[in-house]
N, C-alpha and C positions, 0 to 999 in steps of 0.2 A: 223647575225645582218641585219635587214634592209635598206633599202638604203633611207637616209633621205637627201634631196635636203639644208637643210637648218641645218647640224651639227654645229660642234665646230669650225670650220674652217670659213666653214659661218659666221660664227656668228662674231668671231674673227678680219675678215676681212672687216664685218662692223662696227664693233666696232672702227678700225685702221682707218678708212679710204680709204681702200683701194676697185679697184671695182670690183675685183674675191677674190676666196678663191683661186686660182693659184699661186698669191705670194707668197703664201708659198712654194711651191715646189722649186722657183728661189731661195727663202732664203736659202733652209735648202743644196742645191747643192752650193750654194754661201758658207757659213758656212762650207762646208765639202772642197772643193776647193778654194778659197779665190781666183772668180775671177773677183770678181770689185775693185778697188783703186778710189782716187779722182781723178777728170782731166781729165779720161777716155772718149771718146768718144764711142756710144754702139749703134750698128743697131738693131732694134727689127723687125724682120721677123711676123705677124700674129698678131701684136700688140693688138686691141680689146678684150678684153673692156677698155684696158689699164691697170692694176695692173704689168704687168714686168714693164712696164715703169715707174710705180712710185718708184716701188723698184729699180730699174736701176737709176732715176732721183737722189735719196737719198742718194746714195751709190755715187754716181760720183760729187755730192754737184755739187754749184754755176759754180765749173770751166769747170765742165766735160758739155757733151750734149747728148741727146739719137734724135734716126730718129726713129721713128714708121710708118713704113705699113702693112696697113690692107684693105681686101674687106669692111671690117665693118667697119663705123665710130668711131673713139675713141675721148669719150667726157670728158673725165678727161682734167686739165690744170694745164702744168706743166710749170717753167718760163723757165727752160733749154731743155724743148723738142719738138719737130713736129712731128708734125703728116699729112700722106699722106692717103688718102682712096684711092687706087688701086689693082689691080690685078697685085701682080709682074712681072708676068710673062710677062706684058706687057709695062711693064717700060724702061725706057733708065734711068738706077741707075745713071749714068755718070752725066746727066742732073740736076735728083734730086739734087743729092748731090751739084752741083753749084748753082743751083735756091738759097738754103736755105742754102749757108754758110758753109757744112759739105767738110772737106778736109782728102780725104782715106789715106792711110789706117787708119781701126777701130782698136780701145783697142778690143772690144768683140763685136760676130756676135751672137745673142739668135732667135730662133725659138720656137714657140709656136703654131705654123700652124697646122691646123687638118681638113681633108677635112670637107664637109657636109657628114654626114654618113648616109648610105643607106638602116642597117642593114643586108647588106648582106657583111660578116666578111671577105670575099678573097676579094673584093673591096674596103671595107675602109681600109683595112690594103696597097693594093698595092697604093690608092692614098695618104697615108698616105707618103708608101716608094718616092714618087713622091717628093712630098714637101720636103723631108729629104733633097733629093739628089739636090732637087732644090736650100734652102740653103746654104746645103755644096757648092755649085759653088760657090754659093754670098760669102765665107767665103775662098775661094782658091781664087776666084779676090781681095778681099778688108780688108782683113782682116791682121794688121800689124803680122811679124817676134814673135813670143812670143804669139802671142794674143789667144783668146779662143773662143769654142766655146760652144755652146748649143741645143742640138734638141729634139724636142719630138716625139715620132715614138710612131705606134701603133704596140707594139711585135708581130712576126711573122717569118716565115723564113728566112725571108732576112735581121733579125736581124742582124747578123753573116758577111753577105755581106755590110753592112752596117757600120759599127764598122771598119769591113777592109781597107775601102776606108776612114774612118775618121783617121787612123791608118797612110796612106801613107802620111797623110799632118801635121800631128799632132805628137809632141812627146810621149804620152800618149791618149787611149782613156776611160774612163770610164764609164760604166751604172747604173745609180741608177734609182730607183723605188722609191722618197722622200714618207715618213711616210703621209704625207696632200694626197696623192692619192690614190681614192678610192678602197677599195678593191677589186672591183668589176671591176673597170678601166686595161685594156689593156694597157695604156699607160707606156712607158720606156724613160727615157732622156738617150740623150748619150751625153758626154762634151767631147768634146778636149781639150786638154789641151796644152800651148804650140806651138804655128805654127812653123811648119820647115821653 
């Protein structure tokens, strides 16, 4: 099958409202693990263009709240979430989270971070691994007893290394590969489930 930029997923997710066809992937890992509730409070890692955040905002209703950061501005408007445009890496999270009213620990920490790709497949794969393990920190500091997590890696070998390390924090890890992901697509979510 061809690779068509604008499938059923596309199409679906303009239909919805929503401003990726990615939501789907959060759905259908949400649907399989059941890890948003209401009330929830939810950090969104790589947030842009915003579609986790909308599914995140919906699923957490009125009471709940989502933080979003992203390099890329996210122009969606949601009444229970913020949005930060930054480079995490260069954050003081500490700060944020008081500037804007968020009090740690998080219900659930979701990444959707993917470097810029460069087509050369041993480097997006290891900056990919980068941002994993970047995450996982943000999800070992802030993330409450119970809570979940989320990440998107692009498979590779340190697949395995990977999983391990979500394995030591996490009572369960699992990978799914959600149906909405393109064939064609390298990409793998790994969830934790669970925080020790």
């Amino acid at each position: 099958m061809t690779y068509n930029p604008r499938d059923r997923y596309f199409r679906k997710a303009k239909e919805e409202g929503f401003a990726a066809r990615s939501v789907f992937k959060l759905e259908e890992i949400d649907k399989k693990y059941k890890i948003f509730r209401p009330h929830q409070t939810v950090l969104d890692l790589g947030a842009s263009p915003g579609s986790w955040s909308q599914y995140a905002s919906k699923m957490v209703g009125p009471g709940g709240r989502v933080l979003g950061v992203d390099l890329s501005p996210v122009t969606v408007k949601l009444d229970n979430a913020v949005f930060i445009q930054a480079d995490l890496r260069d954050l003081n999270l500490e700060d944020i989270f008081k500037e804007h009213g968020f009090q740690p620990p998080f219900d659930l920490v979701m990444s959707d971070m993917a470097p810029k790709t460069t087509g050369i497949r041993m480097t997006d794969q290891a900056r990919s691994m980068e941002l994993c393990e970047l995450a996982l920190d943000v999800a070992r500091r802030f993330l409450k007893k119970d809570g979940h997590f989320v990440c998107k890696l692009f498979h590779s070998d340190d697949f395995g290394k990977l999983r391990d390390e979500i394995k030591k924090s996490f009572a369960k890890c699992e990978a799914v590969k959600p149906d909405s992901t393109r064939k064609i697509s390298k990409e793998i979510f790994l969830v934790g489930i669970s925080k020790k």
